[in-house]
N, CA, C, O and CB atoms as a CASP TS submission, in Angstrom:
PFRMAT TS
TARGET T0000
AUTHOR 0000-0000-0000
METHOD Language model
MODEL 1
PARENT N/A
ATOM      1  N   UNK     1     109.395  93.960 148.868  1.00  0.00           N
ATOM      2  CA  UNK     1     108.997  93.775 150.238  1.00  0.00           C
ATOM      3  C   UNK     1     108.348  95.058 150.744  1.00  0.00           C
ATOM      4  O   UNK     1     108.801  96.195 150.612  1.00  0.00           O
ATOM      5  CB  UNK     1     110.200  93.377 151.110  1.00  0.00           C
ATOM      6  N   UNK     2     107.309  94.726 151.295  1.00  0.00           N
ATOM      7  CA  UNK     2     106.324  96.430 151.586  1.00  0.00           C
ATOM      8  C   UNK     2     106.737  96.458 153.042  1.00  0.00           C
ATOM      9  O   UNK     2     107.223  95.486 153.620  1.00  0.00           O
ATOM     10  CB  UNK     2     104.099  96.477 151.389  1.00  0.00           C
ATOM     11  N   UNK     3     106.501  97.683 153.616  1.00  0.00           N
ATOM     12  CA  UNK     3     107.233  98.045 154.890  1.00  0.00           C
ATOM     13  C   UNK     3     105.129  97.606 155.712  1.00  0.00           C
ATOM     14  O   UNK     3     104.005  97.594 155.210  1.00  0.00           O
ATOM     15  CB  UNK     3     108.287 100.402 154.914  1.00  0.00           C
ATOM     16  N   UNK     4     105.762  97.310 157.267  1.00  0.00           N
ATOM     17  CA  UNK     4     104.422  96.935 157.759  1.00  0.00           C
ATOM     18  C   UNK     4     104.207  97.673 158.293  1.00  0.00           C
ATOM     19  O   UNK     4     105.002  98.587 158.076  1.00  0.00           O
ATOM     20  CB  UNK     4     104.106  95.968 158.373  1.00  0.00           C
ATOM     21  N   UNK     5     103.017  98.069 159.470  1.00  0.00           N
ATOM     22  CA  UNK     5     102.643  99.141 159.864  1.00  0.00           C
ATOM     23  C   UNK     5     102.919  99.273 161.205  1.00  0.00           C
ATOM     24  O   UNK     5     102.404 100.190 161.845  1.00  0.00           O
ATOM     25  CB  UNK     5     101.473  99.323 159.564  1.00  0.00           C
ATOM     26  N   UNK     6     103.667  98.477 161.716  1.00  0.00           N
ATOM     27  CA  UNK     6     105.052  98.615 162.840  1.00  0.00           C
ATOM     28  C   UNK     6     106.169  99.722 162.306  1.00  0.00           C
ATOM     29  O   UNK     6     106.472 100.772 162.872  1.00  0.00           O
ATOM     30  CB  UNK     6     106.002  96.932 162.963  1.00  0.00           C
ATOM     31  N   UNK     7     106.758  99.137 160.917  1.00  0.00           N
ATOM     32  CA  UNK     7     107.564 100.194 160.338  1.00  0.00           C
ATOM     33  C   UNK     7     106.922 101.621 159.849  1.00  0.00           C
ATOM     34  O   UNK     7     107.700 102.573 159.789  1.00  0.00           O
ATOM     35  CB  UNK     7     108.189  99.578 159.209  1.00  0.00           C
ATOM     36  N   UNK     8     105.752 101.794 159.549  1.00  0.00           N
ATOM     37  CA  UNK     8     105.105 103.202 159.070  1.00  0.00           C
ATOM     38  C   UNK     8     104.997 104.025 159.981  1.00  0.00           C
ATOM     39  O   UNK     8     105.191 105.228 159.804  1.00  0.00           O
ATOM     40  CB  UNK     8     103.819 103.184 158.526  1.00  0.00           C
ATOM     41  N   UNK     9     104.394 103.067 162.039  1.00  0.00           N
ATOM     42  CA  UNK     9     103.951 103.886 162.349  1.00  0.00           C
ATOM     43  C   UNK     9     105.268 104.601 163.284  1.00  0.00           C
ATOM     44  O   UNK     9     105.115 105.621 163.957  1.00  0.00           O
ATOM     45  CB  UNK     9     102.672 103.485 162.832  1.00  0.00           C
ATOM     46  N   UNK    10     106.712 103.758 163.156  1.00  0.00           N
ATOM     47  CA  UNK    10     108.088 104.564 163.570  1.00  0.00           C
ATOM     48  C   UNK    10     108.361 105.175 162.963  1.00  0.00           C
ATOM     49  O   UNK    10     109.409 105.666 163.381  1.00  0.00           O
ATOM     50  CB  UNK    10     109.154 104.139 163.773  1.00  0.00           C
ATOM     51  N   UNK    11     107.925 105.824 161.520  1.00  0.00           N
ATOM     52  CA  UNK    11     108.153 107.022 160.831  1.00  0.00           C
ATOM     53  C   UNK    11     107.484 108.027 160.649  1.00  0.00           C
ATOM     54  O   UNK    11     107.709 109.178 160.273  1.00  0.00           O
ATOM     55  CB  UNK    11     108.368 106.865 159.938  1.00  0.00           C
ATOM     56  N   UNK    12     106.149 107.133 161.136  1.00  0.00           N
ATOM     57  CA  UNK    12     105.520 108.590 161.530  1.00  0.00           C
ATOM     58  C   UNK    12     105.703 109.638 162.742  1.00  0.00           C
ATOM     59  O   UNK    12     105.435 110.833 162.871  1.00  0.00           O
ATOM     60  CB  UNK    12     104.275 108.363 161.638  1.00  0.00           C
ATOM     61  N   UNK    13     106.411 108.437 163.759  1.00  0.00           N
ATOM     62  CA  UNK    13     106.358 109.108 165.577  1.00  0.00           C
ATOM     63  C   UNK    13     107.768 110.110 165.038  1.00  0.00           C
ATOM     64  O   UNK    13     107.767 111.305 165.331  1.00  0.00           O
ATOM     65  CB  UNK    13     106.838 107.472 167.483  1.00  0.00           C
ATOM     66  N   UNK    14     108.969 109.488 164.217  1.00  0.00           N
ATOM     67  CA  UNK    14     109.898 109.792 163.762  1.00  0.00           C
ATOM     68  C   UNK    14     109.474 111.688 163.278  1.00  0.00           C
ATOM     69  O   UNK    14     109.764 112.735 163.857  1.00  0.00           O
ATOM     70  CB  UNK    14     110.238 108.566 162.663  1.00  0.00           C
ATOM     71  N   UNK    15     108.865 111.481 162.275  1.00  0.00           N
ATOM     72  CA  UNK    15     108.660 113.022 161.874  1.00  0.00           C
ATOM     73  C   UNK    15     107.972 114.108 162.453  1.00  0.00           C
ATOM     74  O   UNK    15     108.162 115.300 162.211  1.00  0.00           O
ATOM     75  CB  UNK    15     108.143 113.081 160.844  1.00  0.00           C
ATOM     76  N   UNK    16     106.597 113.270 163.773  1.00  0.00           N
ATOM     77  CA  UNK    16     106.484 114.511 164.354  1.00  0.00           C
ATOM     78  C   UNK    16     107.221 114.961 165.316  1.00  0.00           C
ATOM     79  O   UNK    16     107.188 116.118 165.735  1.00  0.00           O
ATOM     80  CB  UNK    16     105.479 114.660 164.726  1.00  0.00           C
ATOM     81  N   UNK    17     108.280 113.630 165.922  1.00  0.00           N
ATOM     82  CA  UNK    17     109.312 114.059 166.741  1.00  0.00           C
ATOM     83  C   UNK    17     109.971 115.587 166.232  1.00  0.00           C
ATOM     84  O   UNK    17     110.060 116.705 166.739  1.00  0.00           O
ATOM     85  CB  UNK    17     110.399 112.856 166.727  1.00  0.00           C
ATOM     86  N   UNK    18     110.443 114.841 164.712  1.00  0.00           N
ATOM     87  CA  UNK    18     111.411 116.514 164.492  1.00  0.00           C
ATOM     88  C   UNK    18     110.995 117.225 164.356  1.00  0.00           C
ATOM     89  O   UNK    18     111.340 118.277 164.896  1.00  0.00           O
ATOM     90  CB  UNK    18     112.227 116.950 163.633  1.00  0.00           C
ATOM     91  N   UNK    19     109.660 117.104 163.296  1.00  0.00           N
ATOM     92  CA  UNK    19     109.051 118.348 163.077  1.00  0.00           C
ATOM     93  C   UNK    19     108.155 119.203 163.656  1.00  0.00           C
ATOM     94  O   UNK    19     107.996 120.390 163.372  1.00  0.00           O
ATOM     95  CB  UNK    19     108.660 118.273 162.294  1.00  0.00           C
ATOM     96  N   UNK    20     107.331 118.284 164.827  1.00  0.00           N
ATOM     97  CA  UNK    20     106.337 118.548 165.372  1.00  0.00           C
ATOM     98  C   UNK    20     105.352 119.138 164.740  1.00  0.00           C
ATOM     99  O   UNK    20     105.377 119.800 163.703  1.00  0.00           O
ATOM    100  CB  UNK    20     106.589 119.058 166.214  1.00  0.00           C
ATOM    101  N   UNK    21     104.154 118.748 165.693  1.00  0.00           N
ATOM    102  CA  UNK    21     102.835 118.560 165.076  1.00  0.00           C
ATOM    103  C   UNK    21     102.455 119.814 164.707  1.00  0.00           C
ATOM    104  O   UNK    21     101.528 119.657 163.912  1.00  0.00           O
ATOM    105  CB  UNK    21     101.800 117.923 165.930  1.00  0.00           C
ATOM    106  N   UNK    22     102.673 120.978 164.856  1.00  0.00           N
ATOM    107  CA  UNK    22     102.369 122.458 164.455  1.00  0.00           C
ATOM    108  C   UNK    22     102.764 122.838 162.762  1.00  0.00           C
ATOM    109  O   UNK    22     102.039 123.406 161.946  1.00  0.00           O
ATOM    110  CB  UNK    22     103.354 123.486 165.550  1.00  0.00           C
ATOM    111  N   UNK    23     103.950 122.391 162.601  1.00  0.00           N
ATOM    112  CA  UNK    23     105.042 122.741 161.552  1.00  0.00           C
ATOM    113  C   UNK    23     103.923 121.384 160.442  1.00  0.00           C
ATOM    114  O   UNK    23     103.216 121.729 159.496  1.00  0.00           O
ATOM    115  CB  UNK    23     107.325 122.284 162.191  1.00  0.00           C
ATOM    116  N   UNK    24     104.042 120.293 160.810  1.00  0.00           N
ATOM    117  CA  UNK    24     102.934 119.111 159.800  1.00  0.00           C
ATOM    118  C   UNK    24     102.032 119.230 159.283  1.00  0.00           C
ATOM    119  O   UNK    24     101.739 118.777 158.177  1.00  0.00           O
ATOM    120  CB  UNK    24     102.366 118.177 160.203  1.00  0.00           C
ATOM    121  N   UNK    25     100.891 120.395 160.566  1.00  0.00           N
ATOM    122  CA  UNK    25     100.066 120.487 159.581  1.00  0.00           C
ATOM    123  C   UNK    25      99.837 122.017 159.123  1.00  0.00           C
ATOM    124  O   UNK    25      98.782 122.499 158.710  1.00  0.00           O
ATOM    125  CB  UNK    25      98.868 119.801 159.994  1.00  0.00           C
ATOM    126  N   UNK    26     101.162 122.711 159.307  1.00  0.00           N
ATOM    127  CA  UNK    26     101.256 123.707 158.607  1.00  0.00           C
ATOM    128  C   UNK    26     101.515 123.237 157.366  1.00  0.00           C
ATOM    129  O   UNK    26     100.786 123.680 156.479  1.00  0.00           O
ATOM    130  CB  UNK    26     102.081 124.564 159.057  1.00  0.00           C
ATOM    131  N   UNK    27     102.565 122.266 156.980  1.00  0.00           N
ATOM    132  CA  UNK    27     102.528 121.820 155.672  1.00  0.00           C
ATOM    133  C   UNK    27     101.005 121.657 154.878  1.00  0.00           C
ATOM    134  O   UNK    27     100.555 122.230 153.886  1.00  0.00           O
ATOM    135  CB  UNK    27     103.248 120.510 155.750  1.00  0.00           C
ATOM    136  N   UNK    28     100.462 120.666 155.733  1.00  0.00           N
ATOM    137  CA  UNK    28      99.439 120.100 155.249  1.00  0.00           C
ATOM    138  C   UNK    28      98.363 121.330 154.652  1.00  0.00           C
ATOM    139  O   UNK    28      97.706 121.081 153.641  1.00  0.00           O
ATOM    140  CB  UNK    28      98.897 119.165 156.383  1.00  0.00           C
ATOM    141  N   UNK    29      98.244 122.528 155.275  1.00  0.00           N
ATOM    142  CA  UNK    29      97.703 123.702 154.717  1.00  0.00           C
ATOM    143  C   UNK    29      98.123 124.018 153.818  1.00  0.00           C
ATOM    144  O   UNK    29      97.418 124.399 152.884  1.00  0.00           O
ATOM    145  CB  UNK    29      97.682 124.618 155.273  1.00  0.00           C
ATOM    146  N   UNK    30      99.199 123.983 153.775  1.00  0.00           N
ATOM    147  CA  UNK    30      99.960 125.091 152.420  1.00  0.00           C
ATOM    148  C   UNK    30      99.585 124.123 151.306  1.00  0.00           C
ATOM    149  O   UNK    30      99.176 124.580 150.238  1.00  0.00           O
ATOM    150  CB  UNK    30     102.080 125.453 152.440  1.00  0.00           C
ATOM    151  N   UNK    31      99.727 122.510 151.538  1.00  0.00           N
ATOM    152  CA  UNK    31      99.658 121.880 150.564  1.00  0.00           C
ATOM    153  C   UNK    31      97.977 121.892 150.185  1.00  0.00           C
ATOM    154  O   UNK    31      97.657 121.296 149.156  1.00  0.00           O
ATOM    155  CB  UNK    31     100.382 120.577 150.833  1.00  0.00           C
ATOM    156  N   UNK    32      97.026 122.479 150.900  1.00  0.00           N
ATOM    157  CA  UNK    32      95.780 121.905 150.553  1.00  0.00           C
ATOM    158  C   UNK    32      95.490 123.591 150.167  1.00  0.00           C
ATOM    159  O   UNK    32      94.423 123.706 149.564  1.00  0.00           O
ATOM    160  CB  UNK    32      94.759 120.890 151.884  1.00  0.00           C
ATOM    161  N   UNK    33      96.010 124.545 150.324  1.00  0.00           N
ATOM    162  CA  UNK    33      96.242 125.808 149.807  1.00  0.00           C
ATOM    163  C   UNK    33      96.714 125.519 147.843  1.00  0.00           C
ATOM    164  O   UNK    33      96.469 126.069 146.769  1.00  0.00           O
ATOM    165  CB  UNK    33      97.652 126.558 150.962  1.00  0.00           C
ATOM    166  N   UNK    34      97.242 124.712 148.182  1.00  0.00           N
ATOM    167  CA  UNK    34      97.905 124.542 146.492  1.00  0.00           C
ATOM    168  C   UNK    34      97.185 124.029 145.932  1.00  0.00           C
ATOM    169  O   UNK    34      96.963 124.625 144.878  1.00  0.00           O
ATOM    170  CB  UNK    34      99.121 123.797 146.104  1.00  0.00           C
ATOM    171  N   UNK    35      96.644 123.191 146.044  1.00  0.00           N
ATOM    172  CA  UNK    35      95.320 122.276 145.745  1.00  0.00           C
ATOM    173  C   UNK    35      94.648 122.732 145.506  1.00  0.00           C
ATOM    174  O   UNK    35      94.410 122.282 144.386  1.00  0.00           O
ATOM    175  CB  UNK    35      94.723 121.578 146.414  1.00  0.00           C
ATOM    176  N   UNK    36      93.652 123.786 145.789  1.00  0.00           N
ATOM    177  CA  UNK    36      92.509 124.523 145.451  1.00  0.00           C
ATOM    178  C   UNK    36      93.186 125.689 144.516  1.00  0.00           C
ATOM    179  O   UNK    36      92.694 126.037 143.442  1.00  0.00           O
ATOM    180  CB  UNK    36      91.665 125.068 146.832  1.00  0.00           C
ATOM    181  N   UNK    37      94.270 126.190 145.021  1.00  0.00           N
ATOM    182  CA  UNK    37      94.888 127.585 143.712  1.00  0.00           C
ATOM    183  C   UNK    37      95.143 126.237 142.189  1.00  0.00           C
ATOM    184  O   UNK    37      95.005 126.613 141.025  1.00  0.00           O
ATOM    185  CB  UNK    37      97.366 128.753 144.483  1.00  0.00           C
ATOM    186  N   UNK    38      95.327 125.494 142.364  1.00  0.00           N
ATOM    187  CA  UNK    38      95.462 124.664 141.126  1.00  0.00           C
ATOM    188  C   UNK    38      93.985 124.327 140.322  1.00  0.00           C
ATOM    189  O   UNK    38      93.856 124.483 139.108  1.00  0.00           O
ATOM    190  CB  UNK    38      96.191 123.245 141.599  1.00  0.00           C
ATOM    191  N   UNK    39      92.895 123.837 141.226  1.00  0.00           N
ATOM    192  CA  UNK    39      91.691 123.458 140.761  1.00  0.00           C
ATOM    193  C   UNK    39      90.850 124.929 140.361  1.00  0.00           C
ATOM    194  O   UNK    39      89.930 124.796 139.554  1.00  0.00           O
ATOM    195  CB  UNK    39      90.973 122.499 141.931  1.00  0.00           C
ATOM    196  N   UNK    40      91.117 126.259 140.869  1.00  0.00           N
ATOM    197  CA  UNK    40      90.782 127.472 140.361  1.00  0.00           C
ATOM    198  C   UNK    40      91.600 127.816 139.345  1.00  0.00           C
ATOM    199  O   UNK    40      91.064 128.476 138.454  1.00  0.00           O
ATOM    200  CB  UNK    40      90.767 128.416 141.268  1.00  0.00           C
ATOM    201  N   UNK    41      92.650 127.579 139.232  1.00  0.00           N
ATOM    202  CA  UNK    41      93.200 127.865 138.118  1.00  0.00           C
ATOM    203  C   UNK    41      92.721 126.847 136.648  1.00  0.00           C
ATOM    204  O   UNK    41      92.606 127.252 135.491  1.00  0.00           O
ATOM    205  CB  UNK    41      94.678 127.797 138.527  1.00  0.00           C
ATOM    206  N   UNK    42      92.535 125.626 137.099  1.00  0.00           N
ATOM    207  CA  UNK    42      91.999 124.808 135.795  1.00  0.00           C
ATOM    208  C   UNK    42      90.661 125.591 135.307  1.00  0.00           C
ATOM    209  O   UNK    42      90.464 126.159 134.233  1.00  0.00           O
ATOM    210  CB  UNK    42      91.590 123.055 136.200  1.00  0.00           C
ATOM    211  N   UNK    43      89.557 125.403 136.750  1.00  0.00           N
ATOM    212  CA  UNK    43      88.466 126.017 135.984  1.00  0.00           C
ATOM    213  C   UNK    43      88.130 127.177 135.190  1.00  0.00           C
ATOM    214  O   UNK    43      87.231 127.356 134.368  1.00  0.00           O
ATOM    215  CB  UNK    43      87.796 126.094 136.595  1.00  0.00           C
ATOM    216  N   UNK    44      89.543 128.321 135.848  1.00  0.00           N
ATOM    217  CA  UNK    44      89.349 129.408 134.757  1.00  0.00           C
ATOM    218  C   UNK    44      89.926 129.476 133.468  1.00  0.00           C
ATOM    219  O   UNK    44      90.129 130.407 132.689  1.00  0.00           O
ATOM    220  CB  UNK    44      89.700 130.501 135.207  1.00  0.00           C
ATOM    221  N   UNK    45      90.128 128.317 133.438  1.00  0.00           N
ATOM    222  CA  UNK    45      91.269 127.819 132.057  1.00  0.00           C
ATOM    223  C   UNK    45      90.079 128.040 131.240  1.00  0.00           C
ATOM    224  O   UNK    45      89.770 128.862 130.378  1.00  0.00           O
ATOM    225  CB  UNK    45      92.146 125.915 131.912  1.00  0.00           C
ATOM    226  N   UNK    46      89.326 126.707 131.975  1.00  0.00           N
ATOM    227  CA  UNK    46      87.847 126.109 131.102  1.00  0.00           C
ATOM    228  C   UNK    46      86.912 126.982 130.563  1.00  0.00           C
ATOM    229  O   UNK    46      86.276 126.938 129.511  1.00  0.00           O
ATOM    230  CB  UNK    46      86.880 125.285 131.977  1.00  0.00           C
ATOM    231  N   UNK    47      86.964 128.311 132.072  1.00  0.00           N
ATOM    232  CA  UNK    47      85.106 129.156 131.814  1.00  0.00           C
ATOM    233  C   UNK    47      86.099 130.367 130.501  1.00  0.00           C
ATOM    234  O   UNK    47      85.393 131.089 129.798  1.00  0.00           O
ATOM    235  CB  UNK    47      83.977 130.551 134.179  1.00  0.00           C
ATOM    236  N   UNK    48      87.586 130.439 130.336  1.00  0.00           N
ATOM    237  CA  UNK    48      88.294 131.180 129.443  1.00  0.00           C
ATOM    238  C   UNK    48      87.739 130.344 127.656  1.00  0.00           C
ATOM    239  O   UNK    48      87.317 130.844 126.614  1.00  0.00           O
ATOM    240  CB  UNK    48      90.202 131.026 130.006  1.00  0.00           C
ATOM    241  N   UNK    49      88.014 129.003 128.057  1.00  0.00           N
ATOM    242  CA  UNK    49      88.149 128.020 126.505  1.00  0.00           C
ATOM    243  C   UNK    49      86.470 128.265 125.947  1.00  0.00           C
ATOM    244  O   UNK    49      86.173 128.527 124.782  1.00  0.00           O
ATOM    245  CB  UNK    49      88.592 125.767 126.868  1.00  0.00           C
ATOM    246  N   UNK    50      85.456 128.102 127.136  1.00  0.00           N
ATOM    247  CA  UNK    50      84.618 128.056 126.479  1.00  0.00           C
ATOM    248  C   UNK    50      83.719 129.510 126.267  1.00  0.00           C
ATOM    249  O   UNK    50      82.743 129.494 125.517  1.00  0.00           O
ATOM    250  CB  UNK    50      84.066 127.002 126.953  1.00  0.00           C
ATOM    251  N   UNK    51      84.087 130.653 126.922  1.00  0.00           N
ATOM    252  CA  UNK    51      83.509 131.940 126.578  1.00  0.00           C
ATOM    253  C   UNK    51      84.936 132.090 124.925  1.00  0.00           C
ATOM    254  O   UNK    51      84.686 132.504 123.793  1.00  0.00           O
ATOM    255  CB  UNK    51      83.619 133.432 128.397  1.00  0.00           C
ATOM    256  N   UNK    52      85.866 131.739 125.300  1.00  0.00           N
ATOM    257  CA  UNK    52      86.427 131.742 123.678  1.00  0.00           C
ATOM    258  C   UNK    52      85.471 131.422 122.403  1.00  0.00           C
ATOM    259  O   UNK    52      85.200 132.180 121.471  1.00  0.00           O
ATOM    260  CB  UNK    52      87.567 130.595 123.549  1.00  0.00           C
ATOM    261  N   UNK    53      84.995 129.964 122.642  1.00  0.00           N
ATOM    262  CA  UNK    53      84.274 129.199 121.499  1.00  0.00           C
ATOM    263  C   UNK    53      82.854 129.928 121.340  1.00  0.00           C
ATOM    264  O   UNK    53      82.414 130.403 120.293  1.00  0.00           O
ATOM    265  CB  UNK    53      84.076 127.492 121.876  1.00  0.00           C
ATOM    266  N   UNK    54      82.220 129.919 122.615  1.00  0.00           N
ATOM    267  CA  UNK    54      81.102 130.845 122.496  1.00  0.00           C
ATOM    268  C   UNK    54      80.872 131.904 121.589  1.00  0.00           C
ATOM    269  O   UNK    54      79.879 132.107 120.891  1.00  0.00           O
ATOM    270  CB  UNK    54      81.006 131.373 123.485  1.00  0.00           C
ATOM    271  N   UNK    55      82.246 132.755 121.719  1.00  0.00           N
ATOM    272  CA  UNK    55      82.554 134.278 120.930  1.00  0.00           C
ATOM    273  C   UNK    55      82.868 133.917 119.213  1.00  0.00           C
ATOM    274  O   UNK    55      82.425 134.664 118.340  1.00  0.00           O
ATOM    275  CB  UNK    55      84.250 135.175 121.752  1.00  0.00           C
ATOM    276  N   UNK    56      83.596 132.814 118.919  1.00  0.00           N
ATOM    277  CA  UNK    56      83.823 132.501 117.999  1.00  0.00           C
ATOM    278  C   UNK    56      82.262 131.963 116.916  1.00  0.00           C
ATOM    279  O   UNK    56      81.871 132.209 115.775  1.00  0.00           O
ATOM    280  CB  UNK    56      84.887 131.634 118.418  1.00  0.00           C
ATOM    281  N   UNK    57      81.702 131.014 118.253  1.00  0.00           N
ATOM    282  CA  UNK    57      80.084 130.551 117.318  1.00  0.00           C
ATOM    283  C   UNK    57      79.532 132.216 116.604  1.00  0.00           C
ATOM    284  O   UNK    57      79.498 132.591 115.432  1.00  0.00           O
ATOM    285  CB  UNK    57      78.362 129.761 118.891  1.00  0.00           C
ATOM    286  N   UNK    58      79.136 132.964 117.961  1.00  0.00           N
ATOM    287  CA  UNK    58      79.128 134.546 117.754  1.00  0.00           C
ATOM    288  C   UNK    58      79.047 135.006 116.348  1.00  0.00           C
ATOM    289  O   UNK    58      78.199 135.193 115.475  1.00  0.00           O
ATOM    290  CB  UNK    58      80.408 135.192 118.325  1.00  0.00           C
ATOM    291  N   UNK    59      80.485 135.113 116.558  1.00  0.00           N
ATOM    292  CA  UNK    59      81.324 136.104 115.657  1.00  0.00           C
ATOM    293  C   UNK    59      80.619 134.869 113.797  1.00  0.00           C
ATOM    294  O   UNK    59      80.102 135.186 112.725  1.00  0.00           O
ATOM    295  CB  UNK    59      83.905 136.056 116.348  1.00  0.00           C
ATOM    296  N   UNK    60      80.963 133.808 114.304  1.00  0.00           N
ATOM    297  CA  UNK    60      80.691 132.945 112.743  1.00  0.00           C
ATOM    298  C   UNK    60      79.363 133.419 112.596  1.00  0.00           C
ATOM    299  O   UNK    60      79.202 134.008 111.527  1.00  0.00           O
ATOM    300  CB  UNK    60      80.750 131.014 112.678  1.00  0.00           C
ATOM    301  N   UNK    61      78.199 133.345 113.434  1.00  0.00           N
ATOM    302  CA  UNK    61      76.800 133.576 113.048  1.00  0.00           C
ATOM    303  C   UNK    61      76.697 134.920 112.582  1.00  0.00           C
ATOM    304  O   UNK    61      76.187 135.117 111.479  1.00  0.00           O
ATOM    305  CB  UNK    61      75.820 133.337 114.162  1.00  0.00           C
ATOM    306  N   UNK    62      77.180 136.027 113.386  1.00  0.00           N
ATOM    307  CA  UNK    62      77.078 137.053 113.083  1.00  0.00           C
ATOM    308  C   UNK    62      77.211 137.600 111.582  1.00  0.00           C
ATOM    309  O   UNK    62      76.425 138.414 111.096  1.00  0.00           O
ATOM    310  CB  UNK    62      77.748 137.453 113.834  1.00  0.00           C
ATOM    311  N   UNK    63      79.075 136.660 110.448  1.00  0.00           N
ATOM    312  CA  UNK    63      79.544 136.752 109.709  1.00  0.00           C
ATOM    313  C   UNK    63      78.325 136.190 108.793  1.00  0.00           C
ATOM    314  O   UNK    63      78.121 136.602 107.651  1.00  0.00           O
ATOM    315  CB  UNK    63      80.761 136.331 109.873  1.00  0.00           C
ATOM    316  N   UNK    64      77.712 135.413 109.298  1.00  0.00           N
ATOM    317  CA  UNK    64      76.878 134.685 108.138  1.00  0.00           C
ATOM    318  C   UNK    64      75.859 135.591 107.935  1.00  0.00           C
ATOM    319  O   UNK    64      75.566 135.906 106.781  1.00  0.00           O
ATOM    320  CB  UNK    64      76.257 133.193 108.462  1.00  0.00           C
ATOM    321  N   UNK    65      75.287 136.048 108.857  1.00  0.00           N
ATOM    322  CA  UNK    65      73.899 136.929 108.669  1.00  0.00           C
ATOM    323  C   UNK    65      74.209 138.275 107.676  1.00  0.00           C
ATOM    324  O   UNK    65      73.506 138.738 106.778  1.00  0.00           O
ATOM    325  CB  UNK    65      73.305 137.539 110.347  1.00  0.00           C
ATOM    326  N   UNK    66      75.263 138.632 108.080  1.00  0.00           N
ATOM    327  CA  UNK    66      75.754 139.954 107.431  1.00  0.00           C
ATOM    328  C   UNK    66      75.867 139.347 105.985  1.00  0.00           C
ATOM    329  O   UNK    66      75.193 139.950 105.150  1.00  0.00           O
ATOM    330  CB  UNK    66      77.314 140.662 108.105  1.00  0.00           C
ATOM    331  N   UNK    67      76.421 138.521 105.633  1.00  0.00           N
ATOM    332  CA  UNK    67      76.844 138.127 104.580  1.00  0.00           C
ATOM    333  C   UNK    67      75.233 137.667 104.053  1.00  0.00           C
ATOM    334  O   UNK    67      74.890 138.216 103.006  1.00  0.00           O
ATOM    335  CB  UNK    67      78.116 137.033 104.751  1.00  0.00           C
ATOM    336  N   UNK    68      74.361 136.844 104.594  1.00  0.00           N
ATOM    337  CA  UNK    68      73.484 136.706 103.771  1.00  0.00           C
ATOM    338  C   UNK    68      72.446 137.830 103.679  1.00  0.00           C
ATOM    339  O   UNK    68      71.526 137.541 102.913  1.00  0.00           O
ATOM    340  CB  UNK    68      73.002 135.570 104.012  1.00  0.00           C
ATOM    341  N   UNK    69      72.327 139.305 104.385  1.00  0.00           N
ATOM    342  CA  UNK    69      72.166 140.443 104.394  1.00  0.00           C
ATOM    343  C   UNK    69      72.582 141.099 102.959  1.00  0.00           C
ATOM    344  O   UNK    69      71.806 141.799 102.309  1.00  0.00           O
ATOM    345  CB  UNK    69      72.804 140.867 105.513  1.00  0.00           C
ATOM    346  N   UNK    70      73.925 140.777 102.548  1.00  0.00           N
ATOM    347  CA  UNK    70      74.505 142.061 101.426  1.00  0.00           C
ATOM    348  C   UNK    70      73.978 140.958  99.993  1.00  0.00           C
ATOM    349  O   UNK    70      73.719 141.439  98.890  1.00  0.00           O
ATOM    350  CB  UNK    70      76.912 142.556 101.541  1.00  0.00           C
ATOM    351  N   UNK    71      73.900 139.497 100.283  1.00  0.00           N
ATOM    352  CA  UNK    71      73.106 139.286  98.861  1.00  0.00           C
ATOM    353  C   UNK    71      72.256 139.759  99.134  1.00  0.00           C
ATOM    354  O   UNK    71      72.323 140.831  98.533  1.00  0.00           O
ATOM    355  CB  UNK    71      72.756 138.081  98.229  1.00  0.00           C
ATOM    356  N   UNK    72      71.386 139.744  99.674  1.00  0.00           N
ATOM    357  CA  UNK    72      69.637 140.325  99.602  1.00  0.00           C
ATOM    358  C   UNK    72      69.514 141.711  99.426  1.00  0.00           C
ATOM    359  O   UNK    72      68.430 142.211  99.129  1.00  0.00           O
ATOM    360  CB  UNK    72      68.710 140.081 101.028  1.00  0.00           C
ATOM    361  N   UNK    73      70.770 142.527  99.620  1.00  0.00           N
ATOM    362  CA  UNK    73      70.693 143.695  99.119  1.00  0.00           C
ATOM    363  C   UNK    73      70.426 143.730  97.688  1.00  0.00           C
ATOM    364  O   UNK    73      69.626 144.353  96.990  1.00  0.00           O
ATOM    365  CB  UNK    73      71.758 144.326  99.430  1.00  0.00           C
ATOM    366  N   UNK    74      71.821 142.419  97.342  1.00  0.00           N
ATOM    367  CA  UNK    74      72.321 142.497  95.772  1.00  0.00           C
ATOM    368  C   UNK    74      71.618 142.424  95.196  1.00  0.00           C
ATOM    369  O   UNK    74      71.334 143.240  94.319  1.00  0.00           O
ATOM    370  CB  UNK    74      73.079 141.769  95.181  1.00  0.00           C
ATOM    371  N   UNK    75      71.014 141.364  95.462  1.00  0.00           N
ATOM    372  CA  UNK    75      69.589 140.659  94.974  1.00  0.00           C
ATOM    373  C   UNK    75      68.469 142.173  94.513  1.00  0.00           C
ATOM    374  O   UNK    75      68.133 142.408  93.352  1.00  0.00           O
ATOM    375  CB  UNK    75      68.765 139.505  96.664  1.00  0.00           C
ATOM    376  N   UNK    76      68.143 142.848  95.470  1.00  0.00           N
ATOM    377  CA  UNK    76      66.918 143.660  95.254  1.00  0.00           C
ATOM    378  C   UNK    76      67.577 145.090  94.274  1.00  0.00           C
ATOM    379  O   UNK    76      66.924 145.780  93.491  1.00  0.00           O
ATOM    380  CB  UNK    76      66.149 144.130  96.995  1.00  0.00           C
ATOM    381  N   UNK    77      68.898 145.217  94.588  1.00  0.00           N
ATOM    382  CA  UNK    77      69.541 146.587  94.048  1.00  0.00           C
ATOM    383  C   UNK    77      69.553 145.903  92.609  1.00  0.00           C
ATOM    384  O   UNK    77      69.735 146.810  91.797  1.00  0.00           O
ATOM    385  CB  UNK    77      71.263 147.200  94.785  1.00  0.00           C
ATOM    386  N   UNK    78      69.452 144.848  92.048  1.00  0.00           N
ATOM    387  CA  UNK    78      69.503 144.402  90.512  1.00  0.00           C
ATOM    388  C   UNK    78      68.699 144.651  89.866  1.00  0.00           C
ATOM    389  O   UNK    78      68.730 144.312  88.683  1.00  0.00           O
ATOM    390  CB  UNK    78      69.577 143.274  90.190  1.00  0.00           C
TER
END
């Protein structure tokens, strides 16, 4: 049985009674404060994962060149 909006809107008069409207949407800040420290925190997860992989392509290309560098040494020092 879902509550109707006779019953929602006595719980709403209900909470700003106690809490009043100052203290509500002080919540409502803090909570939309958390919200954005959460969505900055994902994205620096992301711009972290992918300057990781970036460094890693890097580092593999780098390994390859060097490496196909010291045959061509080998190659000519023979």
């Amino acid at each position: 049985m879902a509550p109707s909006w006779f019953q929602i809107l006595i719980v709403v008069v209900l909470l700003v009674l106690l809490f009043g409207r100052g203290k509500i949407s002080e919540l409502m800040g803090d909570v939309a404060k958390g919200i954005k420290s959460f969505k900055k925190g994902i994205s620096e997860d992301e711009e972290k994962s992918e300057t990781a992989h970036k460094s890693i392509e890097h580092d593999a290309g780098s390994d390859a060149e060097t490496k196909r560098h010291t045959r061509e040494e080998a190659n000519t020092s023979s």
